[in-house]
C-alpha positions as CSV (number, residue, x, y, z in Angstrom):
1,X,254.4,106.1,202.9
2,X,253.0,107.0,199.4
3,X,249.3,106.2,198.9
4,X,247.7,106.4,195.2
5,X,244.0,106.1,195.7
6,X,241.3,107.0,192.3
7,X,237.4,106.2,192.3
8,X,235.4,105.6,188.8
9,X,231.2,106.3,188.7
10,X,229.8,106.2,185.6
11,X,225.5,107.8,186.7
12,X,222.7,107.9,184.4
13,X,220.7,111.0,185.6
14,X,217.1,110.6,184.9
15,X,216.3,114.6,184.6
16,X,217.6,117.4,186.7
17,X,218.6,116.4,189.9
18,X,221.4,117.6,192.9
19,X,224.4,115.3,193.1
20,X,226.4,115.4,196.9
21,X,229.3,113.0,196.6
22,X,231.8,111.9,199.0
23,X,234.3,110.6,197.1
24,X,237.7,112.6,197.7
25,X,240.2,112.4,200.7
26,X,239.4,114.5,203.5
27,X,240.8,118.2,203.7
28,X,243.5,117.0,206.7
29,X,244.9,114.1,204.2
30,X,248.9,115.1,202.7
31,X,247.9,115.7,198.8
32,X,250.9,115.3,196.7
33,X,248.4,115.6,193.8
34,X,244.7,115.6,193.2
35,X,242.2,115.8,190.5
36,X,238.7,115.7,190.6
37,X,236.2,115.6,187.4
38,X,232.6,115.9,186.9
39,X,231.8,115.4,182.8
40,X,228.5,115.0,180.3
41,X,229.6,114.5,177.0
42,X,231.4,118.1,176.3
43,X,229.9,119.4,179.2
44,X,232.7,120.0,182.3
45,X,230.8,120.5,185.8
46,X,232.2,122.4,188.3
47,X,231.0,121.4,191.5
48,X,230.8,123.6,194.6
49,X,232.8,122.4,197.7
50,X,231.7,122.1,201.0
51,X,233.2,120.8,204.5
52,X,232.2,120.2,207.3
53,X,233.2,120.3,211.0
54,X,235.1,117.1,211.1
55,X,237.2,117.8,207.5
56,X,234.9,115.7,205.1
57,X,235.1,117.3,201.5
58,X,231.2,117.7,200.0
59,X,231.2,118.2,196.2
60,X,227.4,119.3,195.2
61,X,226.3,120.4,191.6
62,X,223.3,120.1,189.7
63,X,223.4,117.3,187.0
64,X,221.1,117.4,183.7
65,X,219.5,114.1,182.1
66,X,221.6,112.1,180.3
67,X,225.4,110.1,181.8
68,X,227.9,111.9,183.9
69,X,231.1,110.1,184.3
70,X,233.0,110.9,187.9
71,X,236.9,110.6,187.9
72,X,239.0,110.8,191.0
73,X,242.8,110.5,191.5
74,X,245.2,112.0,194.1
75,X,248.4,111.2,195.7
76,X,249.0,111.0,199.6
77,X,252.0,111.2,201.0
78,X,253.1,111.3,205.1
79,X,250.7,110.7,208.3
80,X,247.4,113.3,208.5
81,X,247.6,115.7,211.2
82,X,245.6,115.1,213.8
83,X,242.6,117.5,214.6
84,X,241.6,118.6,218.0
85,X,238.3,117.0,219.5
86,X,235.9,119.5,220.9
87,X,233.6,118.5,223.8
88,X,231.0,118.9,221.7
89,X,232.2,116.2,219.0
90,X,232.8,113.5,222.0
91,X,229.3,114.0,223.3
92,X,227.9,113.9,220.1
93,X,229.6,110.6,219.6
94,X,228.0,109.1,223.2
95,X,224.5,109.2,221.5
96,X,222.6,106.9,219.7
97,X,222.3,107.6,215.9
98,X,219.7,106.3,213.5
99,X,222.1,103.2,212.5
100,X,224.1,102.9,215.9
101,X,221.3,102.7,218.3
102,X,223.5,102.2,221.9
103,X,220.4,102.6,223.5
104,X,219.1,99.4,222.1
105,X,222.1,97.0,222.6
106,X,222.8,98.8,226.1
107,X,221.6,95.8,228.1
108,X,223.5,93.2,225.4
109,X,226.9,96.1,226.1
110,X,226.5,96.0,229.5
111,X,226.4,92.0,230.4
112,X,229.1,91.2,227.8
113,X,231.6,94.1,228.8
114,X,231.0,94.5,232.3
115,X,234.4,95.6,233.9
116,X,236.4,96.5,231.0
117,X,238.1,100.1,230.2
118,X,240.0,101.5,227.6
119,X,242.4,99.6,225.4
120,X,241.1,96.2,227.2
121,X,237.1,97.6,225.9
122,X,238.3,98.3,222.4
123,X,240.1,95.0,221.9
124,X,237.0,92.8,223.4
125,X,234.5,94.8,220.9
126,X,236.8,94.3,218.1
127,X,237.0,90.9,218.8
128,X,233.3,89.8,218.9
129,X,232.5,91.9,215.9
130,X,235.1,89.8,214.1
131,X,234.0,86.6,214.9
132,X,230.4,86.8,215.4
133,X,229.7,88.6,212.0
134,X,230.3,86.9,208.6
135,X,231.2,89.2,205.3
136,X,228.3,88.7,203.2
137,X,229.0,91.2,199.9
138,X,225.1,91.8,198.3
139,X,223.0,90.2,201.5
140,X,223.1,93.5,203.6
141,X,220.5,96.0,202.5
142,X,221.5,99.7,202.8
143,X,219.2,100.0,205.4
144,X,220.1,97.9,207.9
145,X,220.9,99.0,211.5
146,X,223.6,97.4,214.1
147,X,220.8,96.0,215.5
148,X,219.6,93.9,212.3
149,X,223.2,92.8,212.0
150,X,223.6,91.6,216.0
151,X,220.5,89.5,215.3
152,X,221.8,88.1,211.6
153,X,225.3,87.8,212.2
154,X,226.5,88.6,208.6
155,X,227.2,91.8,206.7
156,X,229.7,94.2,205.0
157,X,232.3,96.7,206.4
158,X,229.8,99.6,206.5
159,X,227.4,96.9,209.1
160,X,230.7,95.7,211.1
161,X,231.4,99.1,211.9
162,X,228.1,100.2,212.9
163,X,228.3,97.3,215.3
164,X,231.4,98.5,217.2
165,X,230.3,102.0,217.2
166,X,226.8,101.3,219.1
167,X,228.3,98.6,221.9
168,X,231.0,101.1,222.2
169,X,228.7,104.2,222.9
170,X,226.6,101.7,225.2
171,X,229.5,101.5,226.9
172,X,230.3,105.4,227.7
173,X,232.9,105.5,225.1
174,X,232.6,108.0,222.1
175,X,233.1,106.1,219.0
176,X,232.4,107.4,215.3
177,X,231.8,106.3,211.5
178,X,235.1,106.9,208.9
179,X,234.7,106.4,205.5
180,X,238.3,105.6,203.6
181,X,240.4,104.3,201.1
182,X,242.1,100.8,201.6
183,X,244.6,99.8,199.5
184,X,244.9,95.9,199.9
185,X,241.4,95.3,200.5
186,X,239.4,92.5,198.9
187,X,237.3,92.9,197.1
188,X,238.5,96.6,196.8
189,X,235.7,99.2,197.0
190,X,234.9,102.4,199.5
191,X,235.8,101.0,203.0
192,X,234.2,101.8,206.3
193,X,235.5,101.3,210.0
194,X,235.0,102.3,213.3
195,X,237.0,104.8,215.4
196,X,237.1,104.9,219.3
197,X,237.9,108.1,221.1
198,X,240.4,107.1,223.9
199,X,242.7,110.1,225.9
200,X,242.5,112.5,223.5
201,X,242.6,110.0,220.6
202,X,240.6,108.3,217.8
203,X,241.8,104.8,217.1
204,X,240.5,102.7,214.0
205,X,239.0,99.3,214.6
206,X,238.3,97.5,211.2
207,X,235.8,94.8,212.7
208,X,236.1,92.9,208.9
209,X,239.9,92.8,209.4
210,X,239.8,93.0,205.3
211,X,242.4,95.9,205.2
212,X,246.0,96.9,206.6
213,X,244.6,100.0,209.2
214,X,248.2,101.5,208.7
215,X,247.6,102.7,204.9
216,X,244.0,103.8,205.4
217,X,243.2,107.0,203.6
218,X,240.5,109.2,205.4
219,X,237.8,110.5,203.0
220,X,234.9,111.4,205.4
221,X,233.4,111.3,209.2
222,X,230.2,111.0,210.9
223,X,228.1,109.4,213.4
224,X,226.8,106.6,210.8
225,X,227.0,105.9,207.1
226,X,223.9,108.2,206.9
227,X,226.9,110.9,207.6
228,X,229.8,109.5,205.1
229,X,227.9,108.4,201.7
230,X,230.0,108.6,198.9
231,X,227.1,109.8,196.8
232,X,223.5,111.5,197.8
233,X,220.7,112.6,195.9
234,X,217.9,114.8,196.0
235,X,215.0,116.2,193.0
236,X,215.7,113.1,190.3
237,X,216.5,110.1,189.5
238,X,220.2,108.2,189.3
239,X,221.1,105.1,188.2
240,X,225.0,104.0,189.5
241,X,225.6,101.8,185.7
242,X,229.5,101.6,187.0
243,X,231.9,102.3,189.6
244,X,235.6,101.2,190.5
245,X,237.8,101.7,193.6
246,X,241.5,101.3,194.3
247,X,243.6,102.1,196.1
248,X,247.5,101.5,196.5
249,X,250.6,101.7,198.5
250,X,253.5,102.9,196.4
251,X,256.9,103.6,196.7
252,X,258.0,107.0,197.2
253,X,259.8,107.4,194.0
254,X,257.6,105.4,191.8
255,X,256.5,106.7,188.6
256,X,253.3,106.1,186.6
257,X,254.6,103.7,184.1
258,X,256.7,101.7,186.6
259,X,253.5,101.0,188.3
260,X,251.6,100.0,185.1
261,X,254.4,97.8,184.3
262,X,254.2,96.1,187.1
263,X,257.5,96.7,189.4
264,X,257.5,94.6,192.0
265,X,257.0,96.3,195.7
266,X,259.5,96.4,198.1
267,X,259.0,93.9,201.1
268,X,257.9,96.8,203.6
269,X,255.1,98.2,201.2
270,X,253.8,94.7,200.6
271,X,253.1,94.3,204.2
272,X,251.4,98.1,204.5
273,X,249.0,97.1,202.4
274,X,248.6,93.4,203.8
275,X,245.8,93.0,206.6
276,X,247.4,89.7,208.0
277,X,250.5,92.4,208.9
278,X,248.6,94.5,211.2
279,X,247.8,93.8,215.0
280,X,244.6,94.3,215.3
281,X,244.7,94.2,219.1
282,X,247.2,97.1,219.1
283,X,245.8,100.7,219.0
284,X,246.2,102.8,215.1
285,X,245.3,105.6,214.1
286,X,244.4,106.4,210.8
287,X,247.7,108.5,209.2
């Protein structure tokens, strides 16, 4: 399966001030092509690239006053190997982070899960995230926790996850933050689920059940959002004036312009990309 995924942010920079975006598939993602631009005017950046422990690409450079325009595009193509958990990682994902706080909904975990394991845990999590929280696009403030959302019931994808991940922890089960590409979500932006660690394995749970978990594109990991921001900033001001997402499942063979002209998919790659196609009670993993 063929992915084409690009991101668009237009910034106004204030003055001087360091830029760490999260914006490009992770380094274990198939790359049939990729290109990634930082530009001012006449002025090309060249950013330096960092990653980290669980294969999330950091670009960081140092922007001047004035607008920087951000352009992403790459090609996936085929499933993402998988990477080995250490120890280390699953513990870390057991412990209450500053938007996950297990420790606070252990007592709500506890009564409402009592007895349940594995495969049976996931799906009963899953399923009270997706129907006791409503999709609110611009109510949820960046700041809220999984414990403001619990007591409000509504949010977006980045709150629904953060939900699963601390009743999962509060139940002894390592869970983590993913940050991705989703082609047939709507509306289409940077999408955020869930992962639960499970004998030997991460599997996604998309609590919003706005996206097709079979076509997700990984583009970073962490405990929380505070981990998998698509863009920090440190020393300045920055104003976001403009930003688009997509993201797109494509046959194989497909060329630019047949996309642009608007070939029809084939019946298989329609359903990739459709969320009411995938069975969100079975266990995926994000390829």
């Amino acid at each position: 399966m063929q992915r084409v995924v690009t991101a668009q942010l237009d910034l106004d920079l204030g003055s001087s001030v360091d830029l760490i975006f999260q914006i490009t598939a992770a380094q274990q993602v198939p790359l049939v092509s990729e290109e990634l631009t930082f530009t001012q005017g006449d002025r090309v950046y060249t950013p330096t690239e960092i990653v980290d422990q669980s294969g999330s690409r950091l670009h960081r450079l140092t922007g001047e006053a004035g607008r920087l325009e951000v352009r992403y595009a790459a090609t996936v193509e085929g499933q993402m190997a998988a990477s080995r958990t250490s120890d280390l990682e699953a513990i870390t994902y057991l412990r209450p982070s500053r938007y996950c706080q297990s420790d606070e909904v252990f007592s709500q975990a506890r009564r409402q899960f009592k007895g349940l394991h594995g495969h049976e845990l996931i799906a009963a999590v899953s399923d009270f995230v997706a129907t006791s929280t409503t999709y609110t696009p611009g109510l949820s403030q960046g700041t809220d926790s999984a414990v403001t959302t619990l007591m409000t019931g509504q949010g977006v994808c980045r709150d629904y996850a953060h939900v699963v991940i601390a009743l999962l922890r509060a139940m002894d089960m390592p869970a983590r933050y993913a940050a991705c590409f989703a082609p047939g979500l709507r509306p289409m932006d940077f999408h955020a689920v869930a992962e639960a660690y499970l004998d030997g394995s991460w599997y996604v749970i998309d609590g919003t059940r706005l996206a097709n978990r079979h076509s997700l594109v990984r583009i970073a990991t962490g405990r929380d959002a505070a981990d998998c921001a698509f863009l920090s900033y440190h020393g300045g001001h920055v104003g976001l004036k403009r930003m688009h997402v997509d993201a797109t499942v494509v046959p194989d063979d497909a060329s630019g312009d047949a996309l642009d002209a608007g070939a029809p998919l084939e019946p298989a790659l329609i359903e990739a990309s459709d969320p009411a196609a995938d069975d969100f009670t079975s266990l995926v993993q994000i390829s």
